[in-house]
C-alpha positions in Angstrom: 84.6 60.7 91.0 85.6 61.3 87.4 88.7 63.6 86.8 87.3 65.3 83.6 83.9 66.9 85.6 86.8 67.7 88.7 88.9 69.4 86.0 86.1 71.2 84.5 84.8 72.5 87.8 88.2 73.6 88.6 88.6 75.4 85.3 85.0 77.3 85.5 86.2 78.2 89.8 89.6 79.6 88.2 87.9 81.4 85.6 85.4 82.5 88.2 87.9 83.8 90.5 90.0 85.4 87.5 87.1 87.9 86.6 86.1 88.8 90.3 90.4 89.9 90.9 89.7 91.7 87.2 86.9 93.7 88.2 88.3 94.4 91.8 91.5 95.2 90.3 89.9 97.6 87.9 87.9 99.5 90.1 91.0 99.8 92.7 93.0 101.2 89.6 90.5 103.7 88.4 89.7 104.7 91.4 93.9 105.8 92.2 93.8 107.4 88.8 90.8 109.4 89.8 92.5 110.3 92.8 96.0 111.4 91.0 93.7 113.5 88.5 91.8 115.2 91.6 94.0 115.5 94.3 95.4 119.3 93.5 91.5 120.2 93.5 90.8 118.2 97.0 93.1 120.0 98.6 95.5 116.9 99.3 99.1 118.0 98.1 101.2 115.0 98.1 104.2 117.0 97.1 104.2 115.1 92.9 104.5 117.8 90.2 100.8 118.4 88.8 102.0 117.1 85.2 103.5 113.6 86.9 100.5 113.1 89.1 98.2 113.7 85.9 100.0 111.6 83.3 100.4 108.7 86.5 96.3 109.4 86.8 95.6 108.5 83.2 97.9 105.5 83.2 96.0 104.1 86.0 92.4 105.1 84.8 94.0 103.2 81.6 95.0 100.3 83.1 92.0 99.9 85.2 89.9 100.3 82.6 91.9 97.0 80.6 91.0 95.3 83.4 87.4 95.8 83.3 87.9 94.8 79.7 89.8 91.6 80.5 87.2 90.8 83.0 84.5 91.0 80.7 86.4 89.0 78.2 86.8 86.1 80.3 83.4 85.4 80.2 
């Protein structure tokens, strides 16, 4: 077996990986923010100040949307 295809394969698996976590990551992020921005309008009071649970909404749509961006990147 010769190290450099091994190396190479494991490179393109880590890289593989890497982008599914990124996207998975993103959408899990997103979808919190979503749910900080609407939760005083489903009915779910989780006792935050609205302004807190709206700027900690945008963060998160924020960050999940860098890592849909990283994700795409990678490849």
């Amino acid at each position: 077996m010769d190290t450099n295809s091994f190396r190479e394969r494991e490179e393109k698996r880590k890289i593989g990986f890497k982008v599914i976590y990124d996207y998975a990551m993103g959408i899990i992020w997103f979808g919190a923010g979503a749910y900080f921005l609407l939760n005083k309008y489903l009915g779910n009071n989780l006792g935050f100040d609205s302004l807190w649970s709206t700027i900690f909404g945008i963060l998160c749509i924020g960050y999940g949307a860098f890592r849909f961006y990283r994700g795409i990147s990678a490849k």
